[in-house]
N, C-alpha and C positions, 0 to 999 in steps of 0.2 A: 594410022591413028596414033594421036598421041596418049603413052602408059601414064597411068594417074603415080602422081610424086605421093609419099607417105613419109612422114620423118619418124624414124623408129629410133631411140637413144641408147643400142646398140651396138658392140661393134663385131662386125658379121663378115666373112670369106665366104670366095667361091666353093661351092658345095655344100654349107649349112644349111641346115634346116632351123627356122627359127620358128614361135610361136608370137601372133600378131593381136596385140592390145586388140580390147574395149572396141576404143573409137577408132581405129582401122578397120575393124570388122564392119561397124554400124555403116562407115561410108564407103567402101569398099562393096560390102555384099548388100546392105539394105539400098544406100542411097543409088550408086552405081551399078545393081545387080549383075558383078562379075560373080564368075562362075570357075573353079577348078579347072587347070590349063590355061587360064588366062594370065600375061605376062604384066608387073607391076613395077615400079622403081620404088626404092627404099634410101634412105640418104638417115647418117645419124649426126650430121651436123657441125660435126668437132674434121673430121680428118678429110673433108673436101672431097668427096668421092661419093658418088650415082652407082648406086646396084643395082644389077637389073635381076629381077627375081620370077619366078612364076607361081600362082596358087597351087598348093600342091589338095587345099581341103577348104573350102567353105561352104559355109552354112549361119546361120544367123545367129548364131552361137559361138562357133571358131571359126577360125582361119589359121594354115599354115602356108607357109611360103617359103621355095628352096633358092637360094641366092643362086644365080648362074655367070656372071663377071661384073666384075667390076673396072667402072670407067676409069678415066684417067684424073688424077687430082685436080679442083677448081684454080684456074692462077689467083696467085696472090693479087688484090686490088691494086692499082699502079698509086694508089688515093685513099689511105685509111681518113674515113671522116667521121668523127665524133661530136652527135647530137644531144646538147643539154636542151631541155625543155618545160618550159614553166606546165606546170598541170594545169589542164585544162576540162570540160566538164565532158564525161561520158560518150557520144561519140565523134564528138571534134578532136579529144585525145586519141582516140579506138584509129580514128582516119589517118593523123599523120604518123604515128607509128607505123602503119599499114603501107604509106605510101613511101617512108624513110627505109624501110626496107627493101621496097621494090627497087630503089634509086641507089640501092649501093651503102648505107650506113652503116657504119663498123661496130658501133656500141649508140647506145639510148641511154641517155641518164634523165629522169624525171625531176623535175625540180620544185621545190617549197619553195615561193615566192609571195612577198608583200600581199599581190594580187591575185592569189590564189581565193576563187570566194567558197568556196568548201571545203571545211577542215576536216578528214576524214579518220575517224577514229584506226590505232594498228590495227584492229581486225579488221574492216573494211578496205584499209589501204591495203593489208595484204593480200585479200580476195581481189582487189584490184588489178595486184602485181601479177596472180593467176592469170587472170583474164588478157592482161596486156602481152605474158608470154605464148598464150594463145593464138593470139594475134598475129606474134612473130612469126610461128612457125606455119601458120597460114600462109601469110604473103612468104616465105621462102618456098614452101611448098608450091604455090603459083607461079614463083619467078623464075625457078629454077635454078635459086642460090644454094647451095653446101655447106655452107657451115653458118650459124644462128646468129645474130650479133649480138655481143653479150648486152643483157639489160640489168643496168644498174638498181640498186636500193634508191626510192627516192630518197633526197637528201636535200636541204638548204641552199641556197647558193651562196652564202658565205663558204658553206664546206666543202663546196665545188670549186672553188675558186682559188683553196688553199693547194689544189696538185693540178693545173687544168693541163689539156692536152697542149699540145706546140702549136706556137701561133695562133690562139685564139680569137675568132671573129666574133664581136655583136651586133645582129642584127638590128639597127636601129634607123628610122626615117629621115630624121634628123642630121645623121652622120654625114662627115664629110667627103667619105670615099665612097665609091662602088669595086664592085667587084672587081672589073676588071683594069683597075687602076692600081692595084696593090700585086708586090713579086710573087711570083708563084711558091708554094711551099712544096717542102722536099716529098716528102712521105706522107704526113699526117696533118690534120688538122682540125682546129677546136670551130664547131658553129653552137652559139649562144641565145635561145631566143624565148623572149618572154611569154607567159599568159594570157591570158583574156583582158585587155587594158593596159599592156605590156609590164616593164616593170619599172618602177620607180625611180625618181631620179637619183634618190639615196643609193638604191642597186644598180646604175646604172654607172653611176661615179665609183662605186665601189668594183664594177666588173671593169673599169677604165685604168683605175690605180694599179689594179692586178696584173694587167699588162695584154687584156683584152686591145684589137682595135673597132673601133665599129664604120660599120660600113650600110650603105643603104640598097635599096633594091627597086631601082626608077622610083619616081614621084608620088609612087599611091603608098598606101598603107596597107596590108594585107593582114588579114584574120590569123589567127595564134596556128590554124590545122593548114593555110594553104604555105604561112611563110617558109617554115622547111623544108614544102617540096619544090616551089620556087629556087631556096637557097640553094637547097643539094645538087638540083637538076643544074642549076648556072656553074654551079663547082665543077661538077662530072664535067658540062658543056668547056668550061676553061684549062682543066688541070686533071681532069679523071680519065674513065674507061670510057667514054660517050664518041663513041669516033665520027 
């Protein structure tokens, strides 16, 4: 039987005894009604590394758990991939975050675009930013990744565009390339993709000057939530971990 993942932000050795947050408890003892002696994994996200632990005390109230080894560190990705992403509305954005983690993304950066159609006040974009980190550490928690991918401040894409990652891709239908027409990149690389209505030509030109290349993904046009996971899965399938 597979031990349920918990991301604890932590940093824990064999033989500790730790005390387990809130919402470990809630889905841990309410959802999944384990019980005291039952064995769990713990990961804090930062140092690549699976703990395997056992409850040492629950109840609907608390939980302890005593750390018993820890595995061996996650390898390093052969394919650091960094996702800029036009915002999108609630859960079309919630999906491809969700599915860009499962597939291996190294960072998230959320992007203010032309075609953003909800402007959302700071306070709600940073209950937003909650929610999205949420998200992440779900889909790691399911995936069985180790450490978190960082998620960025949204930001403009003007101001994204002043430091991008190496080698910059923009997804675009129009473009002359595809994927697998373009040299493989070393270590890292930049995937760029718009909004709901993508994004404008004025942004388009402008992610072109920057020294983006844009590239297409066969003949259709794909929705702002599936094109990432198209993108990343054809990266992985070219140049990644996808063996």
């Amino acid at each position: 039987m597979r031990r349920p993942r918990s991301y604890l932000p932590l940093k824990v050795e064999p033989g500790s005894l730790v005390e387990l947050p809130a919402g470990i408890v809630r889905h841990l003892v309410q959802v999944l009604r384990m019980q005291a002696g039952q064995e769990i994994v713990l990961f804090n996200g930062e140092d690549g590394i699976d703990y395997r632990a056992v409850l040492t005390e629950a109840d609907r109230r608390r939980a302890r758990a005593r750390i018993l080894s820890a595995g061996n560190p996650e390898p390093t990705p052969k394919l650091q991939i960094h996702l800029a992403l036009g915002l999108s509305r609630g859960e079309r954005m919630d999906l491809a975050l969700q599915k860009a983690v499962e597939l291996g993304a190294a960072s998230i950066a959320p992007l203010i675009t032309d075609r953003v159609q909800r402007k959302l006040s700071p306070e709600r974009l940073e209950k937003r930013i909650r929610h999205w980190r949420k998200i992440i550490i779900s889909a790691c928690e399911q995936s069985g990744r180790c450490r978190l991918p960082r998620l960025h401040q949204p930001q403009t894409l003007t101001d994204w565009l002043r430091d991008p990652p190496e080698k910059p891709l923009l997804l675009d239908p129009a473009a002359q390339y595809c994927l697998k027409e373009l040299p493989p990149p070393d270590n890292e690389l930049g995937l760029l993709i718009g909004p709901e209505g993508g994004f404008s030509d004025q942004e388009r030109e402008l992610a072109l000057q920057a020294g983006c290349t844009g590239v297409r993904l066969g003949p259709r046009v794909l929705r702002t939530e599936t094109a990432p996971l198209a993108a990343i899965a054809a990266i992985q399938a070219l140049w990644g971990d996808f063996c």
